[in-house]
C-alpha positions in Angstrom: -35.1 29.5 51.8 -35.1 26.5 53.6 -32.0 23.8 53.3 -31.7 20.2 53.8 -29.9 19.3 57.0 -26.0 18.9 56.4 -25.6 15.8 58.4 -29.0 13.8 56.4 -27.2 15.2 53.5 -23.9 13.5 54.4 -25.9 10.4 55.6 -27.3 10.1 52.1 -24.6 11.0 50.3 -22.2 8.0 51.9 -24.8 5.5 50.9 -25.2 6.7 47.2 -22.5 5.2 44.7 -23.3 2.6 41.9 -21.6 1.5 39.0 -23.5 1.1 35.4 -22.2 -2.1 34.2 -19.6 -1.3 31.2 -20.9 -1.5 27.4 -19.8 -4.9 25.4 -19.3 -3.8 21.9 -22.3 -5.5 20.9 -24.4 -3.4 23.5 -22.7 -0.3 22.0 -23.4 -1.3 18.7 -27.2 -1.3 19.6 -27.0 2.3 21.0 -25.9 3.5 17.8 -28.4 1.9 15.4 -32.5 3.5 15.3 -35.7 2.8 14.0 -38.1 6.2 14.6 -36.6 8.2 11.5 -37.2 5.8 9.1 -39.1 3.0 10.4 -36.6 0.4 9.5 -33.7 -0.4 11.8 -30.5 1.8 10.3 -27.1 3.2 11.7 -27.6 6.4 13.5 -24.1 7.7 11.2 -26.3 7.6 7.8 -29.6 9.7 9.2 -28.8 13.1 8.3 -30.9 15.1 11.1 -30.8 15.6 14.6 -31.5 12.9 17.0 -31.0 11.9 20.5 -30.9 8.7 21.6 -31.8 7.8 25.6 -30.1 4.1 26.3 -31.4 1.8 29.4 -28.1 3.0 31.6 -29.4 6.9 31.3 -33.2 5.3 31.9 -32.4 3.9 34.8 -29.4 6.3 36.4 -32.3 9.1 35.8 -35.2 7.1 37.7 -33.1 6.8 40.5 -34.1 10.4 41.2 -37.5 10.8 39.6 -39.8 8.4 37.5 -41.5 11.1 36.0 -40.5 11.3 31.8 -40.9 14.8 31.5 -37.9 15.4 33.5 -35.5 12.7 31.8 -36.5 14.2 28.6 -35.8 18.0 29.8 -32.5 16.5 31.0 -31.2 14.3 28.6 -32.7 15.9 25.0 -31.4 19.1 23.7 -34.5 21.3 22.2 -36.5 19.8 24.8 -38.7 22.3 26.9 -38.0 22.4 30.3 -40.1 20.2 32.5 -43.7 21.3 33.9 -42.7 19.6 37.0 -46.6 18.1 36.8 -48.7 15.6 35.1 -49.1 17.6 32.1 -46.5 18.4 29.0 -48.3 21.5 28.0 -45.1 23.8 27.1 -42.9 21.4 27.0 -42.5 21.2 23.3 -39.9 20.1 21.3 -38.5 23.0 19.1 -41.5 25.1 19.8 -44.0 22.9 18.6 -45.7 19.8 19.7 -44.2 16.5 19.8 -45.9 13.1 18.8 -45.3 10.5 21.4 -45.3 6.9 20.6 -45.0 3.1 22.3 -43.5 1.3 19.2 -45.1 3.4 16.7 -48.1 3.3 18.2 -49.2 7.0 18.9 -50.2 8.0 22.7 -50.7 12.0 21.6 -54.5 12.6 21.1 -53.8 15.2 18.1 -57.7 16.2 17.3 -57.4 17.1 20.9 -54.1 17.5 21.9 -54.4 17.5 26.1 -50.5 17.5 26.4 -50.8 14.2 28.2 -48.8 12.2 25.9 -45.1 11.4 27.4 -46.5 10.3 30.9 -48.3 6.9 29.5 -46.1 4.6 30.5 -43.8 3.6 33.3 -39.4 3.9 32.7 -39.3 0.3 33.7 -41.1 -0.8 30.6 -38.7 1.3 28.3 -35.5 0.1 26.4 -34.5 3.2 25.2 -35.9 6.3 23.8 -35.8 7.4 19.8 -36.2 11.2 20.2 -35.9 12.6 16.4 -36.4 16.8 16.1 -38.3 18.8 13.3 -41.5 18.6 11.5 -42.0 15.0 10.0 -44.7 13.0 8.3 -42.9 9.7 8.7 -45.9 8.8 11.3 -48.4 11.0 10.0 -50.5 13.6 11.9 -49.2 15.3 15.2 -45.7 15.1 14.7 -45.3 19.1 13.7 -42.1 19.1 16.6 -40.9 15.7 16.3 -41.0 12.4 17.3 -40.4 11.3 21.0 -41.2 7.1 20.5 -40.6 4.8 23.8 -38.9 1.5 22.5 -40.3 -1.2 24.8 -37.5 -4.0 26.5 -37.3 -7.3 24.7 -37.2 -10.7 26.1 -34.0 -11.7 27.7 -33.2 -15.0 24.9 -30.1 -16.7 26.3 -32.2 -17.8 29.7 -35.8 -19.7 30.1 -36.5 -17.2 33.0 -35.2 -14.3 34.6 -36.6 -11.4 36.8 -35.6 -8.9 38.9 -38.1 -6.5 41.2 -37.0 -3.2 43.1 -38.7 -1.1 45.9 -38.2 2.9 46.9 -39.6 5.5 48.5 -39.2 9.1 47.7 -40.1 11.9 50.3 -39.4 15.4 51.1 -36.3 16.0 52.5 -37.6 19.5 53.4 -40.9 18.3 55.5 -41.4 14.9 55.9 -44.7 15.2 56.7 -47.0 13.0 54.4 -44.4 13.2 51.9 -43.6 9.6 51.8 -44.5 8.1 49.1 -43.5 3.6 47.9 -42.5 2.5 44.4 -42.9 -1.3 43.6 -41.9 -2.4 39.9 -40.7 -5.7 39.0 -39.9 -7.6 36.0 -39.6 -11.2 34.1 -38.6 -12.8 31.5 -37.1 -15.5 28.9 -37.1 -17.5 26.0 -38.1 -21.4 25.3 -37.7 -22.6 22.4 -39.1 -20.6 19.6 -41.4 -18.4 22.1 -40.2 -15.5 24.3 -41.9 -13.2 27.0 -41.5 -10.1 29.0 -43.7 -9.2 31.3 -43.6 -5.8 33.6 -45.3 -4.0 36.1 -45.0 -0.8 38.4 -47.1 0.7 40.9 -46.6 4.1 42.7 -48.2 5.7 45.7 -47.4 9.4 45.9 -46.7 11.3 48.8 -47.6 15.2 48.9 -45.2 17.4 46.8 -43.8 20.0 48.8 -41.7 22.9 47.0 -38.5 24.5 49.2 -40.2 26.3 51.6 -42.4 22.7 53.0 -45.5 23.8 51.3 -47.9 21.4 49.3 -47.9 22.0 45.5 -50.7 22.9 43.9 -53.2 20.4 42.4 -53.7 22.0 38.7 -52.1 18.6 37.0 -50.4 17.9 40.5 -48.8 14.7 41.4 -49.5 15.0 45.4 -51.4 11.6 46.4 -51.3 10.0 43.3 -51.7 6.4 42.5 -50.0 4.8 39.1 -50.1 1.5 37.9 -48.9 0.0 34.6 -48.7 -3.3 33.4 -46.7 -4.4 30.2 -46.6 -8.1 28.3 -44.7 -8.6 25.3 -45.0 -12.1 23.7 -42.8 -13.2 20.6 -42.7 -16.3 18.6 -40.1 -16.9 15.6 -41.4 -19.5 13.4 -38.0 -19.1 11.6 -34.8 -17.0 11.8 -37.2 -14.9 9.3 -40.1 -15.3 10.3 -41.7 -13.9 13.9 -44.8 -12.8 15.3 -45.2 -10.3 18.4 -48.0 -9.4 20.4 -47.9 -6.5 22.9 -50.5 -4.8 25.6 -49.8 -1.8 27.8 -51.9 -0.3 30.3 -51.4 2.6 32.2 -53.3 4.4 35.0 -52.5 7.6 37.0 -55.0 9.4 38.7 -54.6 11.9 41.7 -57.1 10.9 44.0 -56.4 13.1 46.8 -58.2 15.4 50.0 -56.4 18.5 49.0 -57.8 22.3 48.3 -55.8 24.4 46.2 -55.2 28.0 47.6 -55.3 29.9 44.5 -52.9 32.8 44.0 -51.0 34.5 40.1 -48.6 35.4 38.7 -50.1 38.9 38.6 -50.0 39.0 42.3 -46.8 37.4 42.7 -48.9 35.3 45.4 -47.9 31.2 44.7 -50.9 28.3 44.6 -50.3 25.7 47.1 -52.9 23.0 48.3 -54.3 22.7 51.7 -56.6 19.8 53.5 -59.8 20.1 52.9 -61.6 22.0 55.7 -63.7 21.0 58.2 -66.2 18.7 57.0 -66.2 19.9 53.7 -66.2 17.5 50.2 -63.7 17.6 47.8 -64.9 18.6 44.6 -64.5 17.0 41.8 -63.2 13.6 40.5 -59.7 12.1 40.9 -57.5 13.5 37.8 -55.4 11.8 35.2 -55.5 9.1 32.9 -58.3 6.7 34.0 -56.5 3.4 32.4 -55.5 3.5 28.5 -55.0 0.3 27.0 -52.6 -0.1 23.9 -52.7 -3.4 22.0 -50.4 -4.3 18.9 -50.0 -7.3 16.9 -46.8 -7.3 14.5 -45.2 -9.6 12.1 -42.0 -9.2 10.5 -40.7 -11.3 7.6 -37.0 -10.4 6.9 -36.9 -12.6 3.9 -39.9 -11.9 2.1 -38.3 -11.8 -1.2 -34.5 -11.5 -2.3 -33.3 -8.2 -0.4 -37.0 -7.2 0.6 -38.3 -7.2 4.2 -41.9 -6.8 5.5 -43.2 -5.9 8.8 -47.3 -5.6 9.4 -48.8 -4.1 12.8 -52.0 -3.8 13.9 -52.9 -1.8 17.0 -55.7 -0.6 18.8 -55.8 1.9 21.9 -58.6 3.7 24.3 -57.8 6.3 26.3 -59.8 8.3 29.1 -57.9 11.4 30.2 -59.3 13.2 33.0 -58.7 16.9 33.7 -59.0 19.3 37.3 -61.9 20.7 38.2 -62.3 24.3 37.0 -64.7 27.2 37.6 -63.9 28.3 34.0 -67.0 25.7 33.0 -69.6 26.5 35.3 -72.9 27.3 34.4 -75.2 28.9 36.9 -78.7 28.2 35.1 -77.9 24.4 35.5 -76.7 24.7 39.1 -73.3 23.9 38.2 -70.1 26.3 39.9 -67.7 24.8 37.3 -66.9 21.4 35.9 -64.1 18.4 34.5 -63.6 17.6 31.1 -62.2 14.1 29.5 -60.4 13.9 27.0 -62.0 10.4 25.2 -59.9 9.2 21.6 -60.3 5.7 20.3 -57.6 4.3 17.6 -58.1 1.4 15.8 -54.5 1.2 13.1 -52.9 -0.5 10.6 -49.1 -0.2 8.8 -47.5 -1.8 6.5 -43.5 -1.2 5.6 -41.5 -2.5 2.9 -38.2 -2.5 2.8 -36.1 -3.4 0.0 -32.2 -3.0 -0.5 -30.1 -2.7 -3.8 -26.7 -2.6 -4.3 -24.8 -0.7 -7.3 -21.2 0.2 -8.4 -20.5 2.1 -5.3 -23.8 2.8 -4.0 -26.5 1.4 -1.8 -29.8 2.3 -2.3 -32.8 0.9 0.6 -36.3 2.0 -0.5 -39.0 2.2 2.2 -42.6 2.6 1.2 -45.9 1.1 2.6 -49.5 1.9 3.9 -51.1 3.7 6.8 -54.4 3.2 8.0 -56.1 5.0 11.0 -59.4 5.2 12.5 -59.7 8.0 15.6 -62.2 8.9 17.3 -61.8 11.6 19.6 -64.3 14.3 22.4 -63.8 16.1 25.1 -67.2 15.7 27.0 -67.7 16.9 31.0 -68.3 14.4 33.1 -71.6 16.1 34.3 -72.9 15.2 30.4 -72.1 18.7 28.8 -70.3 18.2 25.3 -67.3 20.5 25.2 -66.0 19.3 22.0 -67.9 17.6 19.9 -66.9 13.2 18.7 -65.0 13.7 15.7 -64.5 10.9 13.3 -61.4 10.3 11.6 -60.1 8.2 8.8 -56.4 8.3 7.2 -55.4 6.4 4.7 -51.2 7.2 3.4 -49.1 6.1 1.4 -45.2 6.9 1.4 -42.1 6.1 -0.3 -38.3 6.9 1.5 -35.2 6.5 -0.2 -31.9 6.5 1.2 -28.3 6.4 -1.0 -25.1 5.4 0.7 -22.3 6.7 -2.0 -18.4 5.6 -1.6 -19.1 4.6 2.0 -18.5 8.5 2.5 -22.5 10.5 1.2 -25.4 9.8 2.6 -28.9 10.7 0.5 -32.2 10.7 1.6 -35.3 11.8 -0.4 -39.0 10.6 0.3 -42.7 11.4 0.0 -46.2 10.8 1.4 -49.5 11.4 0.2 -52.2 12.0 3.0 -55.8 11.7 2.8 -57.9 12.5 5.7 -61.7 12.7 5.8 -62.6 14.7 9.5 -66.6 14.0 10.2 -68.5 16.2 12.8 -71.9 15.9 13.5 -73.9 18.9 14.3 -73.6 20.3 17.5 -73.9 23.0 19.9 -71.3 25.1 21.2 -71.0 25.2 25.4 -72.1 27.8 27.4 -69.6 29.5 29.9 -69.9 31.6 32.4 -66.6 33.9 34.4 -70.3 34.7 36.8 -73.8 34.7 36.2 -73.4 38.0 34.2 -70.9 37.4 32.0 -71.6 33.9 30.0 -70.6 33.0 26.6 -73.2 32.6 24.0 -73.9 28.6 23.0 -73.8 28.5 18.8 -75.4 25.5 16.9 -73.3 24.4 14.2 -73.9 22.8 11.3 -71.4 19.4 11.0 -69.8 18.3 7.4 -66.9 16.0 6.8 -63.9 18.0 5.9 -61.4 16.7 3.7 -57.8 17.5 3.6 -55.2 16.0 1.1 -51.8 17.1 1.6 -48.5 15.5 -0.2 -45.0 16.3 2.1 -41.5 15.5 1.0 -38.1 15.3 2.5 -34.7 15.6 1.0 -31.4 15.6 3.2 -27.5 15.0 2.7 -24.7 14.2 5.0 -21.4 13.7 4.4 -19.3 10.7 6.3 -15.8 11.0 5.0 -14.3 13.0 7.8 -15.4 11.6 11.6 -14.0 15.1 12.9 -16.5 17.3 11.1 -19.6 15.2 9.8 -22.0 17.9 8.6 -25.9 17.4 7.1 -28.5 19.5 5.8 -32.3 18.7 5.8 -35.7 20.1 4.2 -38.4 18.2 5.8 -42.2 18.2 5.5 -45.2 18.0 7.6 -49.1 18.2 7.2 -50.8 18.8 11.1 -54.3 19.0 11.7 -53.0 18.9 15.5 -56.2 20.2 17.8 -59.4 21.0 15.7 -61.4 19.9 18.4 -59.5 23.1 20.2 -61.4 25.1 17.4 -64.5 23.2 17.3 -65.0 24.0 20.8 -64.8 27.7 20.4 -66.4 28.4 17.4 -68.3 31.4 17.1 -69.5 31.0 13.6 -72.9 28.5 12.5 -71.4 26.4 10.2 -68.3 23.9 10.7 -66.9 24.8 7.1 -66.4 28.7 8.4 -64.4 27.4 11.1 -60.6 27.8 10.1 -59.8 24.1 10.6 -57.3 24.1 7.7 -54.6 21.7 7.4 -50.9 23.2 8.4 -48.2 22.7 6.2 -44.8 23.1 8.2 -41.3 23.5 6.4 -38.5 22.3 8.6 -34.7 23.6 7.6 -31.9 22.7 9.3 -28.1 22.8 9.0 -26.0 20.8 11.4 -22.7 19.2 12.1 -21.2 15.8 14.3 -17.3 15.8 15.4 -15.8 13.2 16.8 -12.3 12.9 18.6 -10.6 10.3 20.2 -12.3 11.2 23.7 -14.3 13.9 22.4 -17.8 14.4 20.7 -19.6 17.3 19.4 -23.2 17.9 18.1 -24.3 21.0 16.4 -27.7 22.1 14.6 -29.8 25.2 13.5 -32.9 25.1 12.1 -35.9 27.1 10.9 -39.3 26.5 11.3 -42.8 28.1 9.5 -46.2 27.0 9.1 -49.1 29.3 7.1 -51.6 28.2 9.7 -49.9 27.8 13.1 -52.1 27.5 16.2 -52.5 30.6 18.6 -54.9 31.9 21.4 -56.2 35.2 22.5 -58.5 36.5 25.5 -62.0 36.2 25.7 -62.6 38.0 28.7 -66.6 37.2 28.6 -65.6 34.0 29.7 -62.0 34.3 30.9 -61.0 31.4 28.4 -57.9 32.1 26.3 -59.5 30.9 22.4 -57.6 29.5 19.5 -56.4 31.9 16.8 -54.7 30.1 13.3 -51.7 32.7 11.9 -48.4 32.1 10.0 -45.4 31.2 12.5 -41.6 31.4 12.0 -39.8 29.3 14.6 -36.1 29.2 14.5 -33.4 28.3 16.9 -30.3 25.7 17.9 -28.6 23.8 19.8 -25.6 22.2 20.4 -23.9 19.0 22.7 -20.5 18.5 24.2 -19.7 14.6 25.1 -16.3 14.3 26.8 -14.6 11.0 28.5 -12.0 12.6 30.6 -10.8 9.4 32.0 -12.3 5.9 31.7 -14.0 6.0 34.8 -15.1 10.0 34.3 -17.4 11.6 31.5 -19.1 14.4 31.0 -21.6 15.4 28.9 -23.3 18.9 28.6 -25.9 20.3 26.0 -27.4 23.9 25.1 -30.8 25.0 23.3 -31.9 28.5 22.3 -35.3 29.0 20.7 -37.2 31.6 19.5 -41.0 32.2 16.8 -43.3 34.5 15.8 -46.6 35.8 14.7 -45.7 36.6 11.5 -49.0 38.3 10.0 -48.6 40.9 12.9 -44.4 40.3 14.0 -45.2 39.6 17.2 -43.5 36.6 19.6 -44.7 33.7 20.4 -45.8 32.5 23.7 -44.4 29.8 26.4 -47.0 27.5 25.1 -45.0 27.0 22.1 -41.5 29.0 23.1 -39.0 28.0 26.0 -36.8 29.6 27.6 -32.9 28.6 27.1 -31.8 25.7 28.6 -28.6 24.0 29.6 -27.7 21.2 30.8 -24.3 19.0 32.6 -24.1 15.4 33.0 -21.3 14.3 35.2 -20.8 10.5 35.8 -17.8 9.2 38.1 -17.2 5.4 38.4 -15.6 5.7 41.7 -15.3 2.0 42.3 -15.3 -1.2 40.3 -18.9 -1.8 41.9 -19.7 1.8 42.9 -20.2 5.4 40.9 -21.9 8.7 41.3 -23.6 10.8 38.5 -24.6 15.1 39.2 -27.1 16.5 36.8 -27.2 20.0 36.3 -30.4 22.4 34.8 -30.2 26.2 33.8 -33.2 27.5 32.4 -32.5 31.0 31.3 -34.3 34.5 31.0 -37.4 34.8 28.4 -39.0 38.7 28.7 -40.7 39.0 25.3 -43.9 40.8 26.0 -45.5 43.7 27.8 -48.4 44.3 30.7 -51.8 44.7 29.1 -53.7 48.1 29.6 -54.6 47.0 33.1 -51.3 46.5 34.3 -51.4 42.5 34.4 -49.2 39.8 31.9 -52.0 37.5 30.1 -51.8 34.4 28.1 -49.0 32.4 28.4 -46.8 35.5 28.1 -45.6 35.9 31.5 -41.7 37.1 32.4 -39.4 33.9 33.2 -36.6 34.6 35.5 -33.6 31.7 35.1 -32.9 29.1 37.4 -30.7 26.4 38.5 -31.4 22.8 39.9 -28.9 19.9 40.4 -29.7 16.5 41.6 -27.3 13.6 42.3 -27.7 10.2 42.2 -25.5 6.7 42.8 -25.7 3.0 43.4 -23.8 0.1 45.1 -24.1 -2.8 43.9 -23.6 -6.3 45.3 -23.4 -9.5 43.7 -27.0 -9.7 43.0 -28.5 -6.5 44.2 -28.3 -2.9 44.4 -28.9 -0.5 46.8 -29.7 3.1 45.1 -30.4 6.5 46.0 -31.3 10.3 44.3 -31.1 13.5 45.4 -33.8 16.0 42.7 -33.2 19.1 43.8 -29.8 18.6 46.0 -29.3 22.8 47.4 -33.4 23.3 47.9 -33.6 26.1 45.5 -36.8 28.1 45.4 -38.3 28.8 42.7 -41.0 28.3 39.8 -40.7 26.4 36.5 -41.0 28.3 33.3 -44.4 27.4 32.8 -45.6 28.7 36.3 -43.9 31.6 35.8 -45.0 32.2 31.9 -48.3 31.2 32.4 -51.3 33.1 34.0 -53.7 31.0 34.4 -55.4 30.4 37.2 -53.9 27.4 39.9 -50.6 27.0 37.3 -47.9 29.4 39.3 -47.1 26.9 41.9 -43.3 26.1 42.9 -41.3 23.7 42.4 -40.2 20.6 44.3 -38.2 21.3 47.1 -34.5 18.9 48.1 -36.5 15.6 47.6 -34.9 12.2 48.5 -35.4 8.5 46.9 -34.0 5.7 48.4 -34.4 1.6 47.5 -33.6 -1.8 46.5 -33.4 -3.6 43.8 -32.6 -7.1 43.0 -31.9 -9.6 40.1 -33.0 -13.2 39.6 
């Protein structure tokens, strides 16, 4: 195992301390009011679930190490999955089922086919805060069987006509420098005149090559070696009264690893790791760069907070395109047409429209707010090959729901929620044929024709949930929630092996959500506990097909269970700590057996630890465990399959700080500080081929940043 150098270590260290700017009481107001759970802005002390809240000062204290999301979120939300370490969030779910990410409502998951490419689609610097709320919900309709992770975008700056501020880093490998330098530019502006307001921001990254601990370059399945991303973010407002506004935003984001590397494949099985090499020679790189090609997001929204006496309105309209592109993989060649393998793209085209009411009442006593609107949505979603070969098939969607939420405030001290939505959904498929695969030119899969139909699904969820106020040392709640998932039929489309769609098991899941928790707050001290249970009559699992070495999708009942707890302590005012833990655990429960790491993660804990050492200067350690998971047993061969690989725990720390002058900042992280070697969960659980690389080795990030 190699180790970074004391003395760079000590250079680093003596130029890392910062300061986060204290909280006004206003700011800390903010922090404690949310939006995601209910769509309406409301006090995060009446929602009676579990949530977790990101603020701008963990945003950007985190991105002083690593920009990538994945890891914040593995950091800084209990029930979170640990972090791939790559491009891709396939894993990392949130309570053991998938997540629907969101830009201000607007969803970035592609459900019909879920790629497990939705949290990386946009920069940190374009992000507020982050709404993360846990369990099965239909607030936002389909995809949201785990949750809701929704990026709230900055606002304008409205007590200046202009202001900016622009930053530039570089991260590299602390272990071998070698090509590991990588450059970071982001900048931002911003203001209000008048009754109009702006923000405009944008980011660009050039990646270095990833080495793990021992100098080696990770491997390229989802890798983030030599990788270019570029995002671009305008948010214009204008308030034609105090009531009265309108708000257009765009987003676009690009990543794409565009890179001369060969992956040196090895597995789990062997205990041999992948790592990627220079091409040889005067040999081509196969394939096309990877990664999301440029989505565009679009929404138009307009609020009236006065619409009638107690009754606001908000209205958005959005539209979004995105082109994901995936590696290159043998597992889709096809010998008659010349072909050794091939890249599929995940295409999905959303054109949306929802409309929220919100109307409050008061009683003797009690306060009543009743939420209710329309959803409209329009999807279109494939996953073709870019050779021209239709893996999945374009399937048309269109949603139309209607909801109704209710929340009772009683005596200041019980909170009440109850609520509904009715889902329609009408899922078009044209004909098509099913694509041939081929392990080698013996053993090929057999290509079905199969009949299309529009399949219908109707689905009513509710929700009903109580907390109780009275006491701020022991807060406790209780939830039932609700929600109908057609997550991935394109997954099933794709491997059908029957001649007609309607013999395809594409039926809607219906997943109850249970959980029991508790808040506690102390003068200094904070505490956050919650159990829940999960089940779903269809859930979504995979077996072997070992004709074509593709893992296919089975639907079976699933239990999921599990908790969680948090610790928040403020030992002094310039010292606080705060420390989390998540177990989780499901099942197959037609045939009691567990589930994979695709949906199940290993334990996780984690410590935050931030020191304001000096009025201007402060420190903050981050600490990761991710415990043992050894569910499952060698097949008859004597190899693991699937996702069902052992995980062996781990531990990575990272340290970051910032100094800060009168109108700048110097800043530096440290992501994996003592150069531990090893593999994420998902390396280690999954079997596939090119996924067991390592993990980044003692990586450094240094820069600037400045404010105008």
């Amino acid at each position: 195992m190699l180790h970074t150098p004391i003395p760079f270590t000590a250079l680093v260290l003596s130029a890392t301390l910062f300061t986060p700017h204290a909280l006004s009481t206003e700011q800390q107001d903010i922090e404690r009011m949310v939006v995601t759970g209910s769509r309406v802005i409301e006090s995060i002390d009446e929602i009676p679930a579990s949530i977790t809240i990101i603020s701008q000062q963990e945003i950007q204290e985190q991105l002083k190490v690593t920009p990538e999301l994945q890891n914040m979120l593995a950091q800084l939300v209990p029930g979170m999955a640990p972090s791939t370490g790559t491009s891709s969030n396939s894993s990392q779910t949130l309570r053991g089922r998938a997540p629907l990410v969101m830009i201000d409502g607007v969803p970035q998951s592609t459900p019909l086919r879920n790629g497990s490419l939705g949290i990386k689609s946009l920069d940190p610097s374009a992000i507020e805060r982050i709404e993360v709320i846990k369990g099965a919900t239909s607030i936002y309709g389909n995809g949201a069987a785990g949750g809701i992770i929704n990026y709230i975008t900055k606002k304008a700056v409205t007590d200046r006509e202009f202001s900016g501020s622009a930053s530039i880093s570089t991260r590299f490998s602390a272990v071998k420098l070698e090509d590991s330098a990588g450059m970071r530019y982001q900048g931002a502006v911003s203001g209000q005149r008048g009754q109009f307001s702006y923000v405009v921001t944008g980011a660009y990254e050039e990646n270095g090559l990833q080495r793990d601990a021992q100098g080696d370059v990770l491997g390229l399945v989802y890798g983030l070696s030599e990788s270019n991303t570029q995002n671009i973010f305008t948010k214009l407002a204008y308030d034609f009264d105090q009531d009265k506004s309108l708000k257009f935003t765009y987003n676009y984001y690009e990543s794409q690893q565009d890179s001369d590397l060969v992956d040196i494949s090895g597995s789990v099985n062997s205990g041999v790791k992948t790592y990627a090499v220079k091409v040889p020679g005067d040999a081509n790189k196969i394939g096309a760069p990877q990664g999301p090609r440029g989505n565009h997001n679009a929404m138009l929204n307009y609020t009236d907070l006065a619409l009638l006496d107690h009754t606001q309105l908000s209205i958005d309209l959005y539209k979004q395109t995105i082109e994901n592109v995936f590696f290159f993989s043998t597992n889709l060649a096809n010998p008659d047409l010349g072909l050794t393998g091939g890249q599929s793209m995940i295409k999905s085209d959303k054109t949306g429209l929802r409309m929220t009411a919100n109307t409050q009442v008061d009683f003797n006593q009690v306060e009543g707010t009743f939420i209710y609107g329309l959803d409209l949505l329009s999807d279109t979603s494939s996953q073709p090959l870019l050779d021209g070969r239709m893996w999945v098939p374009e399937m048309e969607m269109d949603n139309l729901a209607g909801f109704l939420q209710t929340k009772w405030v009683i005596q200041d001290d019980w909170v009440v929620k109850a609520g509904l939505r009715k889902e329609e959904i009408d899922l078009f498929v044209d004909d098509y044929q099913t694509l041939k695969l081929c392990r080698n030119a013996q053993q090929c899969s057999v290509a079905i024709n199969v009949k299309g139909d529009t399949l219908n699904y109707n689905a009513t969820t509710y929700n009903l949930a109580l907390k109780y106020n009275a006491i701020a040392e022991f807060s406790p709640f209780i939830s039932f929630s609700q929600g109908a998932d057609i997550s991935d039929t394109g997954r099933l489309l794709r491997s059908a092996t029957v001649d007609d769609i309607a013999d395809i098991h594409t039926q809607a899941s219906i997943i109850d959500n249970v959980e029991v928790g508790f808040n506690s707050e102390f003068e200094r001290l904070r505490f956050e506990f919650a159990a829940y249970r999960s089940t779903s009559e269809f859930g979504t699992g995979s077996k072997f097909n070992e004709q074509t070495g593709i893992h296919e999708p089975i639907r079976a009942p699933q239990k999921i269970w599990g908790y969680e707890g948090l610790i928040n302590y403020q030992w002094t005012d310039s010292l606080s700590l705060n420390a989390t833990y998540s177990w989780v655990e499901g099942k197959d429960t037609d045939k009691d057996t567990y589930l994979g790491a695709r949906q199940i993660s290993a334990p996780k804990g984690t410590i935050n630890l931030r020191w304001q050492a000096l009025d201007n200067a402060s420190l903050a350690v981050n600490y990761l465990y991710v415990g043992d998971r050894k569910r499952f047993e060698k097949n008859d061969k004597g190899l693991w399959v699937g996702d069902q690989g052992p995980i062996d725990s781990y531990h990575v720390v990272n340290l970051s700080g910032q100094y800060s002058f009168e109108s700048f900042q110097l800043y530096a992280g440290i992501e994996n500080l003592f150069n531990q070697d090893y593999y994420s969960a998902r390396s280690q659980a999954y079997t596939y081929k090119g996924y067991n690389s390592k993990s980044l080795g003692t990586t450094v990030n240094v820069g600037v940043s400045v404010q105008f």
